[in-house]
C-alpha positions in Angstrom: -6.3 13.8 10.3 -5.2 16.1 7.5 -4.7 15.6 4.2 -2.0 15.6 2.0 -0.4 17.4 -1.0 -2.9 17.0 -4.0 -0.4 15.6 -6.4 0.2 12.4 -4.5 -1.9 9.7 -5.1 -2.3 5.9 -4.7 -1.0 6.0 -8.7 1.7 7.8 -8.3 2.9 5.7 -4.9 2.4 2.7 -7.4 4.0 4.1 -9.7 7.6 4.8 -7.1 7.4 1.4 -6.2 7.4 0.0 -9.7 10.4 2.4 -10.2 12.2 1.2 -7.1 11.7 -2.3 -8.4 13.3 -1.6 -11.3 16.3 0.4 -10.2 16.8 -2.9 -8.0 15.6 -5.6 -10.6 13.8 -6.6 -8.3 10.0 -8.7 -9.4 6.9 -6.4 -8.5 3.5 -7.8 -8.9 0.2 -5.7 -8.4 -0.6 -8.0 -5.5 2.7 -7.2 -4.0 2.6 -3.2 -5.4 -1.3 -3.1 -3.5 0.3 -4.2 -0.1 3.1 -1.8 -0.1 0.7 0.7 -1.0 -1.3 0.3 1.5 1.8 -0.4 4.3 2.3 3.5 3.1 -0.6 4.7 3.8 -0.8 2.9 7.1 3.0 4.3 8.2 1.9 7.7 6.9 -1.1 7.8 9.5 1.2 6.7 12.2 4.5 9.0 11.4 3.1 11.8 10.1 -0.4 12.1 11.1 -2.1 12.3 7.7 -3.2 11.1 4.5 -0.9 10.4 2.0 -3.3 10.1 -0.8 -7.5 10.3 -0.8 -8.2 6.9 -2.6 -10.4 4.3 -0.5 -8.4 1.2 0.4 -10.6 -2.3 -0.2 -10.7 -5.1 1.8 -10.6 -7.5 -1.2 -10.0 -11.0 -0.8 -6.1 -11.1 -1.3 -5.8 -8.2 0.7 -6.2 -4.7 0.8 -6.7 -3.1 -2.8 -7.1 0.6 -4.4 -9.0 0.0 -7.5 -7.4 2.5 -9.5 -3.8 1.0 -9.3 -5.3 -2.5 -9.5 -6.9 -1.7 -13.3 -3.8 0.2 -14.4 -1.6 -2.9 -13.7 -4.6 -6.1 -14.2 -3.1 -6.7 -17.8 0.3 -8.3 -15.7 -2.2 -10.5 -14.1 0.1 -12.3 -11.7 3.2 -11.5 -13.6 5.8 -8.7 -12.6 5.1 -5.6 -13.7 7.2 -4.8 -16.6 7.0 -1.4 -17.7 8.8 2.3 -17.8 7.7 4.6 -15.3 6.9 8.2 -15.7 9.9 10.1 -14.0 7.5 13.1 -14.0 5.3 11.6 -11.5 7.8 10.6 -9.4 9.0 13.7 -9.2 6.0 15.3 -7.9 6.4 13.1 -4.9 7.5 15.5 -2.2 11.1 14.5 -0.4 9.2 14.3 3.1 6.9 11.5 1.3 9.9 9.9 -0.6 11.5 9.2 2.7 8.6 7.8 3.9 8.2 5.5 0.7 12.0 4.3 0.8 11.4 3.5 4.6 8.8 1.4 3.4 10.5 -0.2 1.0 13.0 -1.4 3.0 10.7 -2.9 5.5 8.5 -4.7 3.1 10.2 -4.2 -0.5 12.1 -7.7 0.1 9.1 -9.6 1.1 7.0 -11.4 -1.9 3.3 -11.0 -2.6 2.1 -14.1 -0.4 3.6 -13.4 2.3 2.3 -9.6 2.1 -0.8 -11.0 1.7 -1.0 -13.4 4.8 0.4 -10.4 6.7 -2.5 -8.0 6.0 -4.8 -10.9 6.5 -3.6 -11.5 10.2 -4.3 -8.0 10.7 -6.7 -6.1 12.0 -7.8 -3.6 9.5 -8.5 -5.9 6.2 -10.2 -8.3 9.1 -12.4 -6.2 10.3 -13.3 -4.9 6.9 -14.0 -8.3 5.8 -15.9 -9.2 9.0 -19.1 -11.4 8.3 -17.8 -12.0 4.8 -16.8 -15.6 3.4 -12.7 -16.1 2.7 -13.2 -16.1 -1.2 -16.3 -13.5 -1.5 -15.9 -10.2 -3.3 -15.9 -6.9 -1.1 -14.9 -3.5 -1.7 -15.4 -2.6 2.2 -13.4 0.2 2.6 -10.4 -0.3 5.2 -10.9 2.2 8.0 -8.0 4.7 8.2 -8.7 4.9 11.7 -8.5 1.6 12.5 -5.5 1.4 10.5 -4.0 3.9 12.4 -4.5 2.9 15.6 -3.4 -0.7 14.9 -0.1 0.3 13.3 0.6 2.9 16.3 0.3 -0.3 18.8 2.5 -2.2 16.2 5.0 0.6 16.5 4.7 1.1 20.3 5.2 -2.8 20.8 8.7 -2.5 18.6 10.0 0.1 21.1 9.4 -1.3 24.3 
C-alpha cells in the first residue's frame, strides 16, 4: 500500500469533520470524530488502495483512537466540539480525498458516538487489537491497516452481492 499526500493527516481529517458538523449544526464529539476518522482511513484502504494519513490508529477501550486528535479535542471531554476550524487545512485536503471524506460522512455522519462505538467493537480490527486484553483496560495496540483492509473489502463485497 502506498502512501498518501503529506499534507493530510489524521488532524486535518478531524479537523473536515468538525467543519462538516458545523456547516450542518450537527453535535460532534471526539468519540464520535475518532470513529469517523478511522471509518476513513478504513474506506481509503478499500477504495483507493492507500493511506490516507501515517498516524497509528489505537485500539482503545471506546474504540479505535489517534492520540494526536484525541489531545487536541480532550478539553470537550464528552461535550460537542465547539470550535472554528482552520479553512486553510481544509483546503489542503485534496478533492480525490474530499470525496472520499463526504462519502463517509454520509454513511456514518448521522450516527452518534455510541452507536459508532459498538460498531467498531463488533468488528474485527479493534477486536483483534484488543485480543487478550480486559473490556475496560488501557491499550494503545495499534489497529492493523491490513486487517482493516481486508475486513472492510469483505464488508463491501457482502453489500454488492
Amino acid at each position: 500500500m502506498s502512501s498518501t499526500n503529506k499534507k493530510v493527516t489524521a488532524l486535518s481529517v478531524a479537523e473536515y469533520f468538525v467543519d462538516r458538523a458545523n456547516k450542518e449544526e450537527k453535535k460532534i464529539t471526539n468519540k464520535k470524530l475518532q470513529k469517523l476518522v478511522y471509518y476513513a482511513q478504513a474506506w481509503s484502504l478499500v477504495l483507493r488502495d492507500k493511506k490516507l494519513f501515517n498516524e497509528k490508529i489505537e485500539a482503545w477501550v471506546h474504540g479505535p483512537a489517534i492520540k494526536s486528535v484525541y489531545i487536541k479535542y480532550k478539553d470537550f471531554g464528552f461535550n460537542p466540539i465547539e470550535k472554528e476550524t482552520d479553512r486553510d487545512v481544509i483546503k489542503s485536503i485534496s478533492a480525490d480525498s474530499q470525496k472520499l471524506l463526504d462519502s463517509v460522512w454520509s454513511v456514518y455522519g448521522n450516527l452518534d458516538a455510541g452507536y459508532l462505538e459498538m460498531l467498531t467493537h463488533s468488528e474485527k480490527p479493534w477486536q483483534e487489537a484488543r485480543e487478550g486484553l480486559q473490556s475496560s483496560e488501557n491499550s494503545e495496540n495499534e489497529i492493523s491497516l491490513k486487517t482493516m483492509k481486508k475486513f472492510y473489502t469483505q464488508k463491501l463485497q457482502s453489500l454488492k452481492k
